[in-house]
N, C-alpha and C positions, 0 to 999 in steps of 0.2 A: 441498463445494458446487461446482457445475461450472460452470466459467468463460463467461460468453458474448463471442466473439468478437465483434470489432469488424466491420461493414460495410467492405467493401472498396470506398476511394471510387474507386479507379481503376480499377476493374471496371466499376464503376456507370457510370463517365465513358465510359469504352471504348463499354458498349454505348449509351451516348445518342446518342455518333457515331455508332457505324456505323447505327443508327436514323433518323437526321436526314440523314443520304449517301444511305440506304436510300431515303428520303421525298423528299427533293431528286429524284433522279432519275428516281423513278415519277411524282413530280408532273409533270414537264419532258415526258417522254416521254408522259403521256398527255392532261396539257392546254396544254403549249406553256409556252416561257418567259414570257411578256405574263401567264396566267392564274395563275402561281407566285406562291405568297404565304409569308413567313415565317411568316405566322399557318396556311397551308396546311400548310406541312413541320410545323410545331409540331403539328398535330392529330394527322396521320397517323404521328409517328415517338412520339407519347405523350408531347409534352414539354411545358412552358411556353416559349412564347417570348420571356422573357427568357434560358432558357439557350442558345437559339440565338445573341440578341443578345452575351451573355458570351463568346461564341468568335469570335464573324463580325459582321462592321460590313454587312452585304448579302447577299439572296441568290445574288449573283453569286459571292461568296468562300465562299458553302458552295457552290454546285453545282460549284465550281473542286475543293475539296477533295474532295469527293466523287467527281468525275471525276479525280482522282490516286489515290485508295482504289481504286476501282474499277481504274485500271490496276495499282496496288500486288497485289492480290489477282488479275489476271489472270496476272501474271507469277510469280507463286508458284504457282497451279495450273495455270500452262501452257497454260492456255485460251485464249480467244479475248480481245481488248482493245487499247488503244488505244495502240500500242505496236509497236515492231519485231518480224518475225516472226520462227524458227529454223526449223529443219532438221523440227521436228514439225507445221511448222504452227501453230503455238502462238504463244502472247510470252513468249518468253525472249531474253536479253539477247543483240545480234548477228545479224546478216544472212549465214547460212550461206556458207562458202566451198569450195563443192564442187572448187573450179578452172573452173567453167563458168559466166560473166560472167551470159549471158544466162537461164540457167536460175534462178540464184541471184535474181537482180532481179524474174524474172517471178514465183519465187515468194513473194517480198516483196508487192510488188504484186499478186497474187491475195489475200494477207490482207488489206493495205489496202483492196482493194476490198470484201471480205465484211464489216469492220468500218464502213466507212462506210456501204454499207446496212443494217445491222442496228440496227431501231429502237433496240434498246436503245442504243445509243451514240449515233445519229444525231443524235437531239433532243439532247443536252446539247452534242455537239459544234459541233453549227449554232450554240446559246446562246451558249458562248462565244464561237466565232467572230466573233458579232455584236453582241455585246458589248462585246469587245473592244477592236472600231473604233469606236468611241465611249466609250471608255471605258478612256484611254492606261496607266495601272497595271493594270488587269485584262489589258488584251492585253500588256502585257510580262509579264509574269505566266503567262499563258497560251504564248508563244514561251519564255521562260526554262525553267519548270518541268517543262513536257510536251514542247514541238515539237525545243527543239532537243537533249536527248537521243536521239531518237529521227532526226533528220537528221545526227548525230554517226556515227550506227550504218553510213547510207549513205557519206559521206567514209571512214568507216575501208575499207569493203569494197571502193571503188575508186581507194583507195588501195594497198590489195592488189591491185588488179587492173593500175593501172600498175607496178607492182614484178613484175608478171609478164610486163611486156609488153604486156596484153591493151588497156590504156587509152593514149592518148598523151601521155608523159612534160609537156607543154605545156598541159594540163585539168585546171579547177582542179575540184577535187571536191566542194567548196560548189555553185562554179555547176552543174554536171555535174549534183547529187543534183535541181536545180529542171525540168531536162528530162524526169525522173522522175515526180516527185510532183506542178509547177505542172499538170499536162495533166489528173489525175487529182481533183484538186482545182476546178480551172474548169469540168470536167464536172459534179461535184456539186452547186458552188455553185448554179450556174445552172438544174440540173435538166431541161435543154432535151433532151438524150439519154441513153439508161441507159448505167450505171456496169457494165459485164462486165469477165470474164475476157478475154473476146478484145481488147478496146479493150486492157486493161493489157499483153497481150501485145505487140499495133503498138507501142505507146510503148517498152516497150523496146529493139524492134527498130529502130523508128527514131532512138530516143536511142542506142543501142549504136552503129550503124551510123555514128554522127559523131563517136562517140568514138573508134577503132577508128585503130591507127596505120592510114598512109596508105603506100600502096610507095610 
């Protein structure tokens, strides 16, 4: 008599998530976080919304999960994501060290740039961002999990860079990484001028330019 295997519950579970991450972010991105509903994600990822409740107390704690998914899977396929760039362009782990300061930053910063206009990330990242600030466990939550990995990546690379001279041994590389990223960020937020290449490029040139020993 041949055996019937059992249902595999962690398969099962596996795909509910990435279903309900799946759901989370197409809802965000196409009718805004205010119009997201747990009973919304629960439709479109084929679930009951009690299993959503069984994992996540809000849907601020899945669209969080699910924007860590989503960078988790960017950096295994090297693609595009919300996350430090490499040498492909991609997200993988590290901020290239070609030896050339400004080249390495500007193209850090050219990814961050295309990731932050890119609907698909946009909307969830606005979500949380604004979330956040009102919302003191979700925004530590959101700095802990995502931001400062990824501002970890900048300190190391200009940390290499004053160990080569390039930076002044006196800069601290926390503050250093916000001449970076604050400018690039402010622009977003606000939405009052667009987010280019060329802007990310001045920002470095003018943040390199003050870092840059002195004769």
């Amino acid at each position: 008599m041949a055996s019937t295997k059992a249902p595999d519950s962690s398969r099962r579970s596996d795909r509910s998530r990435r279903a309900i991450h799946d759901a989370a972010l197409a809802l965000v991105t196409e009718v805004g976080y205010r119009r997201t509903t747990i009973e919304g994600i629960a439709a479109r990822a084929g679930v009951g919304k009690q299993t959503i409740y069984r994992w996540w107390p809000s849907k601020a704690a899945v669209l969080m999960d699910a924007f860590l998914d989503l960078a988790g899977r960017g950096a295994e396929e090297g693609g595009a994501g919300p996350a430090g760039a490499g040498e492909s362009g991609g997200t993988v782990p590290g901020i290239p060290d070609t030896g050339d300061l400004v080249a390495d930053l500007k193209l850090v910063l050219r990814v961050t740039v295309d990731e932050l206009n890119d609907p698909a990330l946009e909307a969830p990242t606005r979500a949380l961002t604004a979330e956040g600030i009102v919302d003191a466990k979700l925004g530590a939550a959101f700095v802990h999990k995502l931001l400062d990995p990824q501002l970890a990546l900048y300190v190391t690379r200009l940390r290499a860079a004053q160990e080569a001279g390039d930076v002044r041994a006196d800069v601290d590389p926390r503050i250093a990484l916000e001449l970076l990223i604050g400018p690039l960020m402010h622009r977003w937020l606000l939405r009052t001028l667009p987010l280019t290449h060329a802007y990310a490029d001045e920002v470095v040139d003018y943040a390199v330019g003050g870092l840059a020993p002195r004769p």
